[in-house]
Every structure is written in structure tokens, then in C-alpha cells.
N, C-alpha and C positions, 0 to 999 in steps of 0.2 A: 717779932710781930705778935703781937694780941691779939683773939681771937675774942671774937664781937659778941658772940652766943651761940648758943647750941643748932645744934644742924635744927634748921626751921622743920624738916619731915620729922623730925624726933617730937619737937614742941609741940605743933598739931597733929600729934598722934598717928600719921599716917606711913610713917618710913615699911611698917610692914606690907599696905599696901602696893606700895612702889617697889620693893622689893620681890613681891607676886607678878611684876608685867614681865620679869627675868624667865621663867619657867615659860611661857609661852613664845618667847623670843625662841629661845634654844631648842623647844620644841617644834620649831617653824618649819624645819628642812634644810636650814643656813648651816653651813659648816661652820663650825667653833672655829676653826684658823682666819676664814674668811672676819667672822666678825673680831677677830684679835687685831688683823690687821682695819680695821675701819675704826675701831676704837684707838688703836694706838694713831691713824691717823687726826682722829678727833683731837686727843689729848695734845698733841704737837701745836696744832690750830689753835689750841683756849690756852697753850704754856703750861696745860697740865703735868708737872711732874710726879705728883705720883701716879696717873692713869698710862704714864710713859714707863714707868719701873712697873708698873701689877701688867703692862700688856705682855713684858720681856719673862714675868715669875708665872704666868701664868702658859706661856709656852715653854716650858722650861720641859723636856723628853720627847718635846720633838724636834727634833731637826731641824728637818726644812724651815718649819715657822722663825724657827731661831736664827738661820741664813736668812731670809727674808726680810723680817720687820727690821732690819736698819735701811733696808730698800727705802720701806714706805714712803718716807721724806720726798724722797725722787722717785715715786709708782711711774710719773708722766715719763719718765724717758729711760726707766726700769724697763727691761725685757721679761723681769722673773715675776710677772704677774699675768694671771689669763685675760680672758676681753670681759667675763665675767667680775672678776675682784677687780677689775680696772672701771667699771661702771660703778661698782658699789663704793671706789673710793673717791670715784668724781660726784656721785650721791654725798657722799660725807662731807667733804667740801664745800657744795655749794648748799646745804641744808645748814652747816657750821656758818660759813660766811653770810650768809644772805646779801648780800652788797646790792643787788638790784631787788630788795624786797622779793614782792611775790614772784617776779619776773627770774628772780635766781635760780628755779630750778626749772632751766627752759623745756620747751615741749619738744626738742630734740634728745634733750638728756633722757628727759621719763618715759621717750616712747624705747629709748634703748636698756632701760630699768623695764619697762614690761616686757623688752624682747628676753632679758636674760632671766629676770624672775617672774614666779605668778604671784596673784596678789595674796594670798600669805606672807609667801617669801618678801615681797615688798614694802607688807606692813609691817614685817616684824623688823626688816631693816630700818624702816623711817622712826621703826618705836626706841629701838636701839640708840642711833645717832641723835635722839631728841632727847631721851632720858642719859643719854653721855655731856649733854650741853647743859643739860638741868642741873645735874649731878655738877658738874665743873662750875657752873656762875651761881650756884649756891654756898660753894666753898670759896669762890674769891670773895662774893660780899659779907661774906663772916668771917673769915679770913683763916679757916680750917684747912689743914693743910689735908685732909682723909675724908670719907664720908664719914668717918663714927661720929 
């Protein structure tokens, strides 16, 4: 497979500012395992392969995360996830899918994303799974297999 051109955030100059919404994500109050697993769920959802390998290298000296994330796949009927990470990967999904457009992220879903986060925590989740779909249908329409 040929690679079509350069990562388009590289071309318009802008990859370091995209790279700047990471620091505010992580400074949100989300636990890093928590967002390991929504991104590794993301990646699953777009056939990200490498966002599937960097979720598995980037838990690598913890444990638990590393029993875990083969969970993700099946979080729905997984016991080893709280009601917390189980909101934020039903967020993931249907922010990923959209299937019923605007409708897909029903207002039973968000009122249970406001019960478990506040809206920090909320928006940095929504910024997380948006710039994981950005990042993934950038590299399929150029056909890069990495963000470099």
C-alpha cells in the first residue's frame, strides 16, 4: 500500500497544535488507564492497528490495564469494568459510530456521562475520542499506516 501524502496536520503546519489539546486531556482529572481503554476501544471500531498495538505499549508496568484491555472488545458483558469506564466506553462508541447522526448520542446516554463526570472530565473525554477518529480517518485517506 502507497501512501497518498503526508500527514495533512504536517502540510498545514498545524500537527503541533493538535498535539497541544493532549496536555489538557490528561490534565482533566481522567485517569490515564481509563482513557487507554476508550482509545483502545476507538481503535478497534476504525480497524486501527496501530492505535491497538500503542494502547497495549503504552500500558505496559501495569497490570491490571494489561489484564484488561483484551476485555475492551466485550466491556458490554465484561464484569472487569466499573459503571464509570463502562459510560465512558459506551461514550466512545456511539461518538465513533454515529449511526443515528445527531440522535447517536441519546440523552439517556449524556445524562449518565454527566452523572459519572463533570464537565471538564467530559470534555476532555469528547476531545479525546474526536481527535482518536481524526487521527485514525486521516491515516486511512492517505493510507499511513502512524500519525508521523
Amino acid at each position: 500500500m502507497n501512501v497518498r501524502m503526508k500527514n495533512p496536520l504536517e502540510v498545514l503546519n498545524v500537527f503541533p497544535a493538535v498535539q497541544n489539546l493532549q496536555a489538557p486531556i490528561y490534565q482533566s482529572g481522567l485517569p490515564a488507564e481509563l482513557l487507554g481503554y476508550v482509545g483502545l476501544r476507538v481503535s478497534q471500531m476504525t480497524n486501527c492497528e496501530f492505535g491497538i498495538k500503542q494502547a497495549f505499549v503504552r500500558a505496559e508496568g501495569n497490570g491490571t490495564a494489561l489484564k484488561r484491555l483484551p476485555q475492551v472488545q466485550g466491556w458490554k458483558t465484561s464484569a472487569a469494568f466499573s459503571s464509570t469506564e463502562r459510560i465512558a466506553l459506551e461514550l466512545a462508541e456511539a461518538v465513533t459510530e454515529l449511526k443515528d447522526g445527531y440522535n447517536s448520542l441519546t440523552d439517556k446516554l449524556w445524562s449518565s456521562v454527566e452523572e459519572h463526570f463533570n464537565e471538564q472530565e467530559s470534555a476532555a473525554l469528547l476531545l479525546f475520542i474526536s481527535a482518536m477518529n481524526m487521527f485514525v480517518r486521516l491515516n486511512v485517506a492517505t493510507r499511513r499506516l502512524t500519525t508521523d
